[in-house]
Each structure stands twice: as structure tokens, then as C-alpha cells.
DSSP file (Angstrom, degrees, kcal/mol; ACC not computed):
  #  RESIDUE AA STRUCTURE BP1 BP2  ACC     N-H-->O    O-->H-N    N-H-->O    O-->H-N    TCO  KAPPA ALPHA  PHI   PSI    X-CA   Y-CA   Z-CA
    1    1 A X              0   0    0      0, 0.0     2,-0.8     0, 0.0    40,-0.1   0.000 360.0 360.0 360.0 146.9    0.0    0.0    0.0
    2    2 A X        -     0   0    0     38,-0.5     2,-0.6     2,-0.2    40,-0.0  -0.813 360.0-118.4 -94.1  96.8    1.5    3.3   -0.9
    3    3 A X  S    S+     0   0    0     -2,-0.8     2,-0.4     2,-0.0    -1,-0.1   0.462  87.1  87.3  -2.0 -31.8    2.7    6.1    2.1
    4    4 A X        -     0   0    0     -2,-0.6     2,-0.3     4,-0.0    -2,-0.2  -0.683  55.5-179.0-106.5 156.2    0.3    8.6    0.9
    5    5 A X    >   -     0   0    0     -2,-0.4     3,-2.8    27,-0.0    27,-0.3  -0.780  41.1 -77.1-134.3 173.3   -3.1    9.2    1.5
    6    6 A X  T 3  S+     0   0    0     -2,-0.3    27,-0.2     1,-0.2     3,-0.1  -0.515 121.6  23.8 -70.0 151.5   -6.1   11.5    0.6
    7    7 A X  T 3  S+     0   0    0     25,-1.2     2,-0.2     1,-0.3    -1,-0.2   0.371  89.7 135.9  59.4  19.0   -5.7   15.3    2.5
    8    8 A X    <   -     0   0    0     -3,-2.8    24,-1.7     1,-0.1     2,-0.5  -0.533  63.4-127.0 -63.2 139.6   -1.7   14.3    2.6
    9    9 A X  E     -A   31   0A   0     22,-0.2    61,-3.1    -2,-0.2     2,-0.3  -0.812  37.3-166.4 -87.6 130.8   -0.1   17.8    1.5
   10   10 A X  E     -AB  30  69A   0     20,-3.9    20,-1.4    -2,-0.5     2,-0.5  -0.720  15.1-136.7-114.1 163.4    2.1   16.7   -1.4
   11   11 A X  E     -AB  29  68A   0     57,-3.1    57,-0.9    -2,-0.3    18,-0.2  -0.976  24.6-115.6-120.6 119.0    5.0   18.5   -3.5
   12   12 A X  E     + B   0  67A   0     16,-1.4    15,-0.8    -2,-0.5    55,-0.2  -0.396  39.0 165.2 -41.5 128.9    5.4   18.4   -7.2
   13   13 A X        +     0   0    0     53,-2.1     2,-0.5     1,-0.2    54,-0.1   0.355  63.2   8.0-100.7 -31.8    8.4   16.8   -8.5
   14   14 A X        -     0   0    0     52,-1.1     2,-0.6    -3,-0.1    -1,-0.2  -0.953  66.0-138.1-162.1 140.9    8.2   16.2  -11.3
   15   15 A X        +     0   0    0     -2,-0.5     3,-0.2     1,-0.1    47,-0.1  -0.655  20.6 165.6-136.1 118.5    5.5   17.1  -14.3
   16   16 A X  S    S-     0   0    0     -2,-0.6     2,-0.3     1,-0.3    -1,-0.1   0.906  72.2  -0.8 -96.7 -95.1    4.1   14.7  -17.2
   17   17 A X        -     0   0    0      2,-0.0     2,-0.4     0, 0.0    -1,-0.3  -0.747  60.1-175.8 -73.0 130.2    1.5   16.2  -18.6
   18   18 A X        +     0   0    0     -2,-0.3     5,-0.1    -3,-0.2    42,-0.1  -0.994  22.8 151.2-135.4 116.4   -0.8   20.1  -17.9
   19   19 A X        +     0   0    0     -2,-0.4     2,-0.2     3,-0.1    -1,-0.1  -0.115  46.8 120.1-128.3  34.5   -4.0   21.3  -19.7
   20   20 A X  S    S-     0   0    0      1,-0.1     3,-0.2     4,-0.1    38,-0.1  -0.607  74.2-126.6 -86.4 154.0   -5.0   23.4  -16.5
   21   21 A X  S    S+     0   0    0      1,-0.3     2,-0.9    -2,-0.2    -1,-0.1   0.993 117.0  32.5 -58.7 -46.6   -5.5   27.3  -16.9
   22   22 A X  S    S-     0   0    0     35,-0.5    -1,-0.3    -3,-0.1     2,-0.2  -0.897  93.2-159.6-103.7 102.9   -2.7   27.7  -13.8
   23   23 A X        -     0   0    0     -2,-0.9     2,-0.4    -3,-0.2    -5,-0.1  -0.671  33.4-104.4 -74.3 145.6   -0.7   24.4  -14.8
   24   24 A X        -     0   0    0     -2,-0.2     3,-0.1     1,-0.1    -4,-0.1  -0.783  32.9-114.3-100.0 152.0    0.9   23.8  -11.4
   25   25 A X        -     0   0    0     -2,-0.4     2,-0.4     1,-0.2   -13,-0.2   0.088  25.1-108.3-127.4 145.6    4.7   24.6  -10.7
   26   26 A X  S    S+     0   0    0      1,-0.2   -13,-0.2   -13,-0.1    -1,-0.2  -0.532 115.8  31.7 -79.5 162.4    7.4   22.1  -10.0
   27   27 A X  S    S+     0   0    0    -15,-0.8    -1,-0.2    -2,-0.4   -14,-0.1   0.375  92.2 125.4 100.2 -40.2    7.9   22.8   -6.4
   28   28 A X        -     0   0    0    -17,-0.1   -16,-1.4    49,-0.1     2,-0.4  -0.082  50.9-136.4 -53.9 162.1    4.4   23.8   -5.8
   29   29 A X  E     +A   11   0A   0    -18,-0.2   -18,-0.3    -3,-0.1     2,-0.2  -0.987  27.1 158.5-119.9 131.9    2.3   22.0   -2.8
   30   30 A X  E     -A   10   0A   0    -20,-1.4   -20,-3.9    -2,-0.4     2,-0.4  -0.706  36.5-100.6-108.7 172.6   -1.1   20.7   -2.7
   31   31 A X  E     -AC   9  48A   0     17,-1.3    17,-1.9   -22,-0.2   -22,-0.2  -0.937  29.0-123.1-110.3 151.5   -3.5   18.4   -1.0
   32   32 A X  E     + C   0  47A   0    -24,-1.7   -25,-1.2    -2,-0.4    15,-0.2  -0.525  31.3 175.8 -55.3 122.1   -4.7   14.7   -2.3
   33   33 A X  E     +     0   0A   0     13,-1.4     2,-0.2     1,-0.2    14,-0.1   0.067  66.3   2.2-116.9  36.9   -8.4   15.0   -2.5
   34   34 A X  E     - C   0  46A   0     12,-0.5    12,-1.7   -29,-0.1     2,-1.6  -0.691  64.4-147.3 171.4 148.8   -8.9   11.8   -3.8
   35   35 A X  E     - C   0  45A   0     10,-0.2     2,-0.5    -2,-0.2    10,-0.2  -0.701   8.7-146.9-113.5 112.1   -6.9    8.8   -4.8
   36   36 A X  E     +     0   0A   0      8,-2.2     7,-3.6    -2,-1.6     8,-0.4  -0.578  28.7 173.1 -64.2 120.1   -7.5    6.4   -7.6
   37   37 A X  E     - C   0  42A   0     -2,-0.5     2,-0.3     5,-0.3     5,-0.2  -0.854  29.9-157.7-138.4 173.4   -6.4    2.5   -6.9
   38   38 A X  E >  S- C   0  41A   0      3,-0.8     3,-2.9    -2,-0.3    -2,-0.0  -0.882  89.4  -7.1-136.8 141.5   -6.5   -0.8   -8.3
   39   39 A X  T 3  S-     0   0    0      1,-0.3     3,-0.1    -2,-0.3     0, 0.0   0.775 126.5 -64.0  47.1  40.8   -6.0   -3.8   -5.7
   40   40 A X  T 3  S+     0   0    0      1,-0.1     2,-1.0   -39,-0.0   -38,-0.5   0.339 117.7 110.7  51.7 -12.2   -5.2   -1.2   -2.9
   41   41 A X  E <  S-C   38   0A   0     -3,-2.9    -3,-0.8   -40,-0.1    -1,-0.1  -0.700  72.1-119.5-110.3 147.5   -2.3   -0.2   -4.6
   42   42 A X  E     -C   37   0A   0     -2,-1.0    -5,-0.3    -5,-0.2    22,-0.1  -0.370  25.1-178.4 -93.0 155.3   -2.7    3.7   -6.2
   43   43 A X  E     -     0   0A   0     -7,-3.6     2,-0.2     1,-0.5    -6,-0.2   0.319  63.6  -9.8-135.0  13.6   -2.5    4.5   -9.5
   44   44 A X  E     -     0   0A   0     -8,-0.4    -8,-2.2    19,-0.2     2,-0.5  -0.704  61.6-125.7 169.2 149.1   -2.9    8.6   -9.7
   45   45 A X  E     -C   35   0A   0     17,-1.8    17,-0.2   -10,-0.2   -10,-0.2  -0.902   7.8-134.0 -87.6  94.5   -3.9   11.5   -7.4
   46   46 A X  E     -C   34   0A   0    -12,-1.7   -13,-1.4    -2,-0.5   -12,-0.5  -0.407  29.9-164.8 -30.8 107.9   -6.2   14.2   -7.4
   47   47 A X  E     -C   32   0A   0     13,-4.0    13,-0.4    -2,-0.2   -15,-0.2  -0.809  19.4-175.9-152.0 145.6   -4.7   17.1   -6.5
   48   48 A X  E     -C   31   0A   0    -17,-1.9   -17,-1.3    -2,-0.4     2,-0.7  -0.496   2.6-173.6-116.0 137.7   -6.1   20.7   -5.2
   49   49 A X  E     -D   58   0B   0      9,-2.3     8,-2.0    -2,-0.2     9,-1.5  -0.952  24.0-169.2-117.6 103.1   -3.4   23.8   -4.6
   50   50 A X  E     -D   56   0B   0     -2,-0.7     4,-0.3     6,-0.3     6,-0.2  -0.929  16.5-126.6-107.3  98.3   -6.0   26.6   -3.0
   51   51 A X    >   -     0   0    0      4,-0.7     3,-3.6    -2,-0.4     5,-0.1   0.185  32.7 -95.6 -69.2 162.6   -5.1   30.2   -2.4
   52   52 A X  T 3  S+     0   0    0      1,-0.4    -1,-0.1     2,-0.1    -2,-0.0   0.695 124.2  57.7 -58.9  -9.4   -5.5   32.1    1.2
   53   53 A X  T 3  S-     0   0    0      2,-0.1    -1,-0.4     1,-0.1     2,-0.2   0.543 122.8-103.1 -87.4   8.8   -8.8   33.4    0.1
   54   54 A X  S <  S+     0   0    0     -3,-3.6     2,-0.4    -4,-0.3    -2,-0.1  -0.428  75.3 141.9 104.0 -60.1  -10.5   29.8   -0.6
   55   55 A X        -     0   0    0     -5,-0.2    -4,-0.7    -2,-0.2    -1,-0.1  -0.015  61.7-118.2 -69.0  79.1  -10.1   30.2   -4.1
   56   56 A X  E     -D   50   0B   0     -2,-0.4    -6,-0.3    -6,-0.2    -1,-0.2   0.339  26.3-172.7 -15.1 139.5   -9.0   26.8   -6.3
   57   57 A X  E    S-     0   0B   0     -8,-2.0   -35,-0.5     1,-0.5     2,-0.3   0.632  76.1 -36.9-109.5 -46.3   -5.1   27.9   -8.0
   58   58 A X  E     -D   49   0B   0     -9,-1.5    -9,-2.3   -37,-0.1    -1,-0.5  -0.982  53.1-139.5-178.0 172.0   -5.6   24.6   -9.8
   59   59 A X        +     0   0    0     -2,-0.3     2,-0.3   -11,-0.2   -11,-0.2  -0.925  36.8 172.7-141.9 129.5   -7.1   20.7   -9.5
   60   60 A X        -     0   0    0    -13,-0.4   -13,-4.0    -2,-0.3     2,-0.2  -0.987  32.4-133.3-150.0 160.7   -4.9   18.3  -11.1
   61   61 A X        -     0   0    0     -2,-0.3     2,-0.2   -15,-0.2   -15,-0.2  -0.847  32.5-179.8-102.7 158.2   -4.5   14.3  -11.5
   62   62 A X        -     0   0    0    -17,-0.2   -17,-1.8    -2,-0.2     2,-0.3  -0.993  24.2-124.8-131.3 160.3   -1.1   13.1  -11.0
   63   63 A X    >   -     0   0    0     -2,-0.2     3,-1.3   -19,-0.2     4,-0.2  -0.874  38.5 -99.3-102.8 167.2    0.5    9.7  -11.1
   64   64 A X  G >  S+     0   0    0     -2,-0.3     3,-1.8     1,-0.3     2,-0.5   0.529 117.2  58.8 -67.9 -65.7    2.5    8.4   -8.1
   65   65 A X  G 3  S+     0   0    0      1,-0.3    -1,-0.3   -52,-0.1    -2,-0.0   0.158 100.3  55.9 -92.6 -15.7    5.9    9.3   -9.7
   66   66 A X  G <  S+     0   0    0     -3,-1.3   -53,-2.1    -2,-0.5   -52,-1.1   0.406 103.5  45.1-128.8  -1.6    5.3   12.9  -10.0
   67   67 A X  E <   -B   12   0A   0     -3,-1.8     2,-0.3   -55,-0.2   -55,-0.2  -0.946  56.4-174.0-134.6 169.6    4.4   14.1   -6.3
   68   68 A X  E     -B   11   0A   0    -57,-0.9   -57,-3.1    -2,-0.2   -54,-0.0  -0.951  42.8 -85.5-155.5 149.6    6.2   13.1   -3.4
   69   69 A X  E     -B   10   0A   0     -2,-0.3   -59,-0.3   -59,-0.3     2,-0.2  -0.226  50.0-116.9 -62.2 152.9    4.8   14.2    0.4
   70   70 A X        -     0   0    0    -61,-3.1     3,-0.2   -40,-0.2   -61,-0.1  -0.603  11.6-132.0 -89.6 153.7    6.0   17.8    1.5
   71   71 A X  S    S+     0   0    0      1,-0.2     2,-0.4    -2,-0.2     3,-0.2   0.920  93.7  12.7 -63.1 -73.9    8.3   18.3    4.4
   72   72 A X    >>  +     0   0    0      1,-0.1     3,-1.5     2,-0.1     4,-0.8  -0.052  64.8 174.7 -97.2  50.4    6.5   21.0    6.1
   73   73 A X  T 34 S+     0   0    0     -2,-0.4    -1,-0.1     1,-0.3    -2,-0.1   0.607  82.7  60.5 -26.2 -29.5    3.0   21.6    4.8
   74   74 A X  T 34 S+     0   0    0     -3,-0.2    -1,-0.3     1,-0.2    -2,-0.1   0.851 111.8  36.6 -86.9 -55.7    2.3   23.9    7.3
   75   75 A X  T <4 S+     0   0    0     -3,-1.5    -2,-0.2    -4,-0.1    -1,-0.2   0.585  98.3  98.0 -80.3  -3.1    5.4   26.4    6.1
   76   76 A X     <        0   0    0     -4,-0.8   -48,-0.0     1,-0.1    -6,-0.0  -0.579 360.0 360.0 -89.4 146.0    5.0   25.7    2.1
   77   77 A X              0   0    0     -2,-0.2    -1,-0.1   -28,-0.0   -49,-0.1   0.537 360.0 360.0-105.1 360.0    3.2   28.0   -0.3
């Protein structure tokens, strides 16, 4: 079973594919709000990057390979 879970705050790494208006940023951080799997084991992320007013910055799938959990969640922007 895979170390992350849905509302983990995750960090881009890495970026395969973007058709979002605000393509998200290597570096950038979000949270998982939903996971996709097969057999338990997961096979792309949902994930939502939201600015201090509320406001979605962008909702994107990734696949496992291309986020990786953030260190501090609490201190990333």
C-alpha cells in the first residue's frame, strides 16, 4: 500500500502532462483529495493547490511518480 493518503499535503516533483489554466509549478504543494487505486495499490492522485482566500489555484491528476509528500506543509506555499 502506498505512504500517501487523501488530505496528505504533497509537493510536485516532477510534471508529465498540464491542460489546466494555472498548470501547477514544480515545487508547488497541494493536498490529495482523492486517490484512484487498483487492488489497494494507487494509480494517480487528485490534487487541489488553494489560495489564502479559498479560491482553487488549480485541481490536477497526478501519477505516483510525480508528487512526493512535502516536508513542512504547514510552512510551504
Amino acid at each position: 500500500m502506498n505512504a500517501l493518503k487523501e488530505f496528505d499535503t504533497v509537493k510536485v516533483v516532477r510534471l508529465l502532462d498540464s491542460d489546466v489554466m494555472r498548470p501547477p509549478r514544480i515545487g508547488d504543494t497541494g493536498v490529495i483529495v482523492h486517490i484512484d487505486s487498483v487492488d489497494d495499490k494507487a494509480t494517480g492522485y487528485m490534487v487541489e493547490k488553494v489560495a489564502p482566500n479559498g479560491y482553487t489555484i488549480w485541481l490536477a491528476d497526478f501519477l505516483p511518480d510525480e508528487i512526493e509528500l512535502a516536508e513542512n506543509p504547514a510552512t510551504q506555499e
